[in-house]
C-alpha positions as CSV (number, residue, x, y, z in Angstrom):
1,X,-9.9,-11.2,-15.1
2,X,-8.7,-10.5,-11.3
3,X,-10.4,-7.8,-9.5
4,X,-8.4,-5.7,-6.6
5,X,-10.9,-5.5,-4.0
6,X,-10.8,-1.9,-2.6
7,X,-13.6,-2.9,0.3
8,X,-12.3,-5.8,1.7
9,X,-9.6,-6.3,4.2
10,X,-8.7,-3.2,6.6
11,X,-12.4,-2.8,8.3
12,X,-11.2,0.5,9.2
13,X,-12.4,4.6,9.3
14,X,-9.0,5.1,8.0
15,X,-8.9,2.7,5.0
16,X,-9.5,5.5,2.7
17,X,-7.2,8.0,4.1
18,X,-4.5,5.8,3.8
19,X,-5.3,4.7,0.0
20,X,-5.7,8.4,-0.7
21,X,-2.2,9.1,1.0
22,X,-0.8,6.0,-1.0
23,X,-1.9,7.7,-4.5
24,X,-0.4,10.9,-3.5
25,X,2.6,9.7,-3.0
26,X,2.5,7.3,-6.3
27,X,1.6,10.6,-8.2
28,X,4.2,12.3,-6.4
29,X,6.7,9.5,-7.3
30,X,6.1,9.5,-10.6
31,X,5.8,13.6,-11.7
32,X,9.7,13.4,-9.8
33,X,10.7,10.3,-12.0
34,X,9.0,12.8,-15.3
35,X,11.3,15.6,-14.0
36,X,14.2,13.2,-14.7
37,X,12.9,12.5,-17.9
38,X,11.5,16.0,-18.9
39,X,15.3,17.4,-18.5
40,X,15.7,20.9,-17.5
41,X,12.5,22.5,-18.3
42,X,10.6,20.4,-16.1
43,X,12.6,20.6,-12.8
44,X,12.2,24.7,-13.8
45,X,8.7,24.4,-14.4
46,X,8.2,22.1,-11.3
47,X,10.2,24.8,-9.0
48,X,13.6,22.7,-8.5
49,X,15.5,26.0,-9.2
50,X,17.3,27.1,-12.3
51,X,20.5,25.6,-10.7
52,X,19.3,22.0,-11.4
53,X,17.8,22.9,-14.5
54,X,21.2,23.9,-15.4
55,X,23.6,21.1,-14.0
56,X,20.9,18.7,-15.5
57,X,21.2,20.3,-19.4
58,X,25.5,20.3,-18.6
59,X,24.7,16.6,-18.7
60,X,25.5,16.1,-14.8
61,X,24.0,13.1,-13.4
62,X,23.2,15.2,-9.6
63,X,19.6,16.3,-10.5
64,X,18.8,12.5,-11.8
65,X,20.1,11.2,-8.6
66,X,18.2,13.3,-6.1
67,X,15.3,13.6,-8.0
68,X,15.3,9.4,-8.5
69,X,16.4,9.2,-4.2
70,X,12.9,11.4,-3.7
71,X,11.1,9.4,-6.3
72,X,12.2,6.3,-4.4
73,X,10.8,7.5,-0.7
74,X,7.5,9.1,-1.7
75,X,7.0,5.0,-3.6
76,X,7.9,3.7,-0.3
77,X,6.2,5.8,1.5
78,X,2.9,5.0,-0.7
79,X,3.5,1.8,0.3
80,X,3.7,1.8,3.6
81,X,0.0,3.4,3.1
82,X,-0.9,0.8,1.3
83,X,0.4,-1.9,4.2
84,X,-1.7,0.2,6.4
85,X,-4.7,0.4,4.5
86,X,-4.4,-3.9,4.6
87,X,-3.7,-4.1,0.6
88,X,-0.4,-5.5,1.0
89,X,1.4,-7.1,3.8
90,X,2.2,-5.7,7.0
91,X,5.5,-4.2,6.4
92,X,8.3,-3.2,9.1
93,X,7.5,-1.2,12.2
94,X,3.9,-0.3,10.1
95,X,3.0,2.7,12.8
96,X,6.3,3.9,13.9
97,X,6.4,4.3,9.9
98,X,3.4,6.3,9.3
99,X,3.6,8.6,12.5
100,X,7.6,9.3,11.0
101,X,6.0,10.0,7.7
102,X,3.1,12.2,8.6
103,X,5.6,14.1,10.7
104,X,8.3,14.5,8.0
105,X,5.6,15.9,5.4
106,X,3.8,17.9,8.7
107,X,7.4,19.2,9.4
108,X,8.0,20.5,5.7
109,X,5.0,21.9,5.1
110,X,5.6,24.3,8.1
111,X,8.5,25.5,6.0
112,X,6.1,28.4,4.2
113,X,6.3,29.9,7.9
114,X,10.4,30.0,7.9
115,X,12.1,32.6,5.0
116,X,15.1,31.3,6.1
117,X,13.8,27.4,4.5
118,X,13.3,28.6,1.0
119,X,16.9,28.8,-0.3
120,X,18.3,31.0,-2.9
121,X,15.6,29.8,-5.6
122,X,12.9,29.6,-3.8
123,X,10.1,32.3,-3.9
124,X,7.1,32.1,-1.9
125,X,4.9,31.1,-4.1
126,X,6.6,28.1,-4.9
127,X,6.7,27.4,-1.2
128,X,3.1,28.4,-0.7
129,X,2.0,25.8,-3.0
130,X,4.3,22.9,-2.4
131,X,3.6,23.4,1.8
132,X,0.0,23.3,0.6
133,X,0.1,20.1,-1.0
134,X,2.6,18.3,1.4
135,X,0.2,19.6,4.2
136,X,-2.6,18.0,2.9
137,X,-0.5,14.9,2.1
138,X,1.2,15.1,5.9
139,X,-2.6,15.7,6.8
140,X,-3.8,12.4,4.8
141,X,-1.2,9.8,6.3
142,X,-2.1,11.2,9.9
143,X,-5.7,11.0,9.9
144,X,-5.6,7.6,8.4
145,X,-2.6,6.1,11.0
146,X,-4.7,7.6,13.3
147,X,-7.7,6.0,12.6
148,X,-6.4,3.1,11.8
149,X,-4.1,2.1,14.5
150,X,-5.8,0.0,16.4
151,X,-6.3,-2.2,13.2
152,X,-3.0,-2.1,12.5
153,X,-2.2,-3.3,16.4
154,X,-3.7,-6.1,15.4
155,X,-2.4,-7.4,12.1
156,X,-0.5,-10.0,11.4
157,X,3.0,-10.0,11.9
C-alpha cells in the first residue's frame, strides 16, 4: 500500500503551517459544498442569511453558484498550501500566491471591526466567529509563507 510521506520533502519551519492552512481550507471547501447540498437550512445554520436560504428553497440556482465559486477558491487555495509545504508541485507565482492569500483572509477577518461590513443579515456574532476563524486561517498561511520562503525561492520551477 503507498504511504504519503508527511516528513519528507519541504525541510522547512513552516511545513506544518502550511499543511495546517491546506486542511483548513479543504474543510472549509467542503462544509460550503454541504451548504449546497444541505439546502436552505444549512446556509441558515452556517450564517449565509435567510435571503439565501430562501432563493435556494425557491429552487434558484444563485446560492449553489456562489457557494460552489467559494468552495472552488478555499480548494485552490489549500493547494497552493500544499505546493508550498513541497507535497505537490510548485504551482504558479507560489509566494506572490500565498502572501495574496494570507492578506485576503487577514483583510476579512478585520471585517468584525467595520459595522458597515456585516450587511443586512449579519449580526455580530456571526462576524465574531467567522473573523475568528478566517484570522486564524489568514494567520496560518502567513506564518507558514513566511517561514517558508526561502525554501520556496528555491524550488524547482
Amino acid at each position: 500500500m503507498a504511504r504519503i510521506d508527511l516528513s519528507g520533502g519541504a525541510k522547512t519551519a513552516g511545513r506544518s503551517w502550511l499543511i495546517a492552512a491546506a486542511a483548513m481550507s479543504f474543510v472549509a471547501s467542503l462544509l460550503h459544498l454541504a451548504c449546497i447540498l444541505g439546502g436552505g437550512d444549512w446556509y441558515r445554520f452556517f450564517g449565509a442569511g435567510e435571503r439565501m436560504a430562501r432563493l435556494d428553497e425557491a429552487g434558484s440556482w444563485t446560492p449553489a453558484i456562489l457557494t460552489a465559486v467559494i468552495a472552488i477558491i478555499l480548494a485552490g487555495w489549500g493547494l497552493y498550501a500544499l505546493s508550498g509545504a513541497g507535497i505537490v508541485r510548485r504551482l504558479p507565482l507560489l509566494r506572490t500566491g500565498l502572501v495574496a492569500i494570507a492578506i485576503v483572509l487577514l483583510a476579512r477577518a478585520s471585517f468584525v471591526a467595520i459595522p458597515a461590513t456585516w450587511g443586512p443579515e449579519l449580526g455580530f456574532t456571526f462576524m465574531a466567529i467567522t473573523s475568528a476563524i478566517v484570522g486564524i486561517m489568514g494567520l496560518t498561511f502567513a506564518v507558514g509563507t513566511s517561514k517558508s520562503w526561502a525554501y520556496m525561492r528555491n524550488l524547482s520551477e
